[in-house]
C-alpha positions as CSV (number, residue, x, y, z in Angstrom):
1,X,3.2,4.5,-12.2
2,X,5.0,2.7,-9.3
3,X,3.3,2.5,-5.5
4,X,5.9,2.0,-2.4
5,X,4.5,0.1,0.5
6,X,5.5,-0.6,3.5
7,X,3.4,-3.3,5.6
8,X,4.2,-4.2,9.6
9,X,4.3,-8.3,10.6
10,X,5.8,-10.8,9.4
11,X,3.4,-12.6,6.6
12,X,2.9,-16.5,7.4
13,X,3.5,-19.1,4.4
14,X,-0.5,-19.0,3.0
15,X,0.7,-22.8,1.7
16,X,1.6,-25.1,4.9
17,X,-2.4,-23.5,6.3
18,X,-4.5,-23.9,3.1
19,X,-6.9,-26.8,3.3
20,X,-10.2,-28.0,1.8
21,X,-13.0,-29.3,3.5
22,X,-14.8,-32.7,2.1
23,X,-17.1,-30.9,-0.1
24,X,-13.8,-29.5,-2.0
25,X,-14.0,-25.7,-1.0
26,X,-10.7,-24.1,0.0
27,X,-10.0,-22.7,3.7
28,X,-7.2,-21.5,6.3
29,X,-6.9,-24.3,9.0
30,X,-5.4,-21.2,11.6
31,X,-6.9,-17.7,11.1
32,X,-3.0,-16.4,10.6
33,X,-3.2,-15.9,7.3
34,X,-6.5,-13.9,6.9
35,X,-5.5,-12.0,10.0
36,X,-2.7,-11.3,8.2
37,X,-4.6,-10.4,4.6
38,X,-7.2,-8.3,7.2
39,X,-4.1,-6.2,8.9
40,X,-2.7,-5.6,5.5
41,X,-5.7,-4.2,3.4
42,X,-5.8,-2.1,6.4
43,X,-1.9,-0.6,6.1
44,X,-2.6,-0.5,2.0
45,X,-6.0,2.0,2.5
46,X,-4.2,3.8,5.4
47,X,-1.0,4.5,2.9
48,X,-2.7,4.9,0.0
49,X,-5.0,7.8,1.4
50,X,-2.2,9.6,1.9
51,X,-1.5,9.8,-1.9
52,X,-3.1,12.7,-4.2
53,X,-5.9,10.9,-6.1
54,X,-5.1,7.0,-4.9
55,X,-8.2,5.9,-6.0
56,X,-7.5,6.1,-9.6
57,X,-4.5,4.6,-9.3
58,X,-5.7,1.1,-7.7
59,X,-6.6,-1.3,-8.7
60,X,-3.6,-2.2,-11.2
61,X,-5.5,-3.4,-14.7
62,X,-2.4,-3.8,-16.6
63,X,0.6,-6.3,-16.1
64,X,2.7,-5.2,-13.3
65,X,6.5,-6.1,-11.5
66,X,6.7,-6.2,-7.9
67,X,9.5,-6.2,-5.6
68,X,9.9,-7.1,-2.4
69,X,12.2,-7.7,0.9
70,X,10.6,-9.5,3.6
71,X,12.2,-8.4,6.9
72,X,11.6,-12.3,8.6
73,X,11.2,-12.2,12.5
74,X,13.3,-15.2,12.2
75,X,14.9,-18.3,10.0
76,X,12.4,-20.6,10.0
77,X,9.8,-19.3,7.4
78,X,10.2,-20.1,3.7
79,X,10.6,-16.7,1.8
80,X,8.8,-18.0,-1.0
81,X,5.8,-19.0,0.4
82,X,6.0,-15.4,2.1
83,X,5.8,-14.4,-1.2
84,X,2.7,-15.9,-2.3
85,X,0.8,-14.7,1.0
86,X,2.3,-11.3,-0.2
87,X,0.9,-11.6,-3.7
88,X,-2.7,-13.0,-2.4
89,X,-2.9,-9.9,0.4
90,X,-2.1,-7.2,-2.9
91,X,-5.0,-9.1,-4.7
92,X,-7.1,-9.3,-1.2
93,X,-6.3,-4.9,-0.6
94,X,-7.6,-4.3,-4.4
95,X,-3.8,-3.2,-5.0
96,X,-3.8,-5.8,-8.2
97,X,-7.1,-6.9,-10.1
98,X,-5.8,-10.5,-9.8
99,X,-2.2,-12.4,-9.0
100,X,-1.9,-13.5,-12.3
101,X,-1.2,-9.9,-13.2
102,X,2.4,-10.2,-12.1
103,X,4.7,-11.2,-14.9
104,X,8.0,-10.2,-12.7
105,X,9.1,-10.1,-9.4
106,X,11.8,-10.0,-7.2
107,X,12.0,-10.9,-3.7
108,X,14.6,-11.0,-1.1
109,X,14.6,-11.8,2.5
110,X,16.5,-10.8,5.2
111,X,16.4,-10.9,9.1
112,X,15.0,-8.0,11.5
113,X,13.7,-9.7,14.9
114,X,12.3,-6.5,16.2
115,X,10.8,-5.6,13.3
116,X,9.4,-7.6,11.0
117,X,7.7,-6.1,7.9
118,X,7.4,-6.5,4.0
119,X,8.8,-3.3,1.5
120,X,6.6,-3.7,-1.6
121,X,6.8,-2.0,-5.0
122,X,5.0,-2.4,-7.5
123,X,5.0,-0.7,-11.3
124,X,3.4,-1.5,-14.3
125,X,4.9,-3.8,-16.7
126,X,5.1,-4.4,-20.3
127,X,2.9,-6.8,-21.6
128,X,3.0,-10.3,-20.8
129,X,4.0,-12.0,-23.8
């Protein structure tokens, strides 16, 4: 099984906000990145409504492989760290069970100032061992 999507915005690097208060628990210190994971559970329910019968096929339970080009609004952001915002929003939407899931990707990034966005696929893989 193999789900296309395409999410608008360009996804902030979840690792240069994270922070942890003094009692150790993890939070955002900008509300970019759960803005972000908010307007993309949104775009993945919107999508995936469109299918026949999407709500058997999310959540992912298996291992899967995603792919992905990130269409950057500009230069500066790390493509990696895109990545792991990506990854965290499929978990966030209920696309994947959990991030740990993923046992292949690929990612590329490339530059669309007027439209920034993120093509996802992901499939189901085979096995993680």
């Amino acid at each position: 099984m193999i789900i296309r999507l395409l999410i608008l915005g360009d996804p902030p690097s979840i690792k240069n906000t994270l922070r942890f208060s003094r009692y150790g628990k993890p939070y955002h210190k900008d509300n970019g990145v759960v803005n972000y994971k908010d307007s993309f559970s949104l775009q993945v329910i919107q999508q995936l409504k469109k299918r026949p019968r999407w709500s058997k096929v999310v959540p992912f339970l298996a291992p899967v492989m995603v792919g992905l080009t990130i269409y950057q609004g500009n230069r500066r952001r790390d493509g990696h760290n895109q990545m792991s915002t990506v990854f965290d929003a499929l978990e966030y939407a209920g696309v994947i069970k959990n991030d740990r899931q993923i046992i292949s990707w690929f990612g590329k990034t490339k530059l669309d100032r007027k439209n920034p966005r993120v093509e996802i696929t992901v499939m189901e893989g085979q096995g993680g061992d």
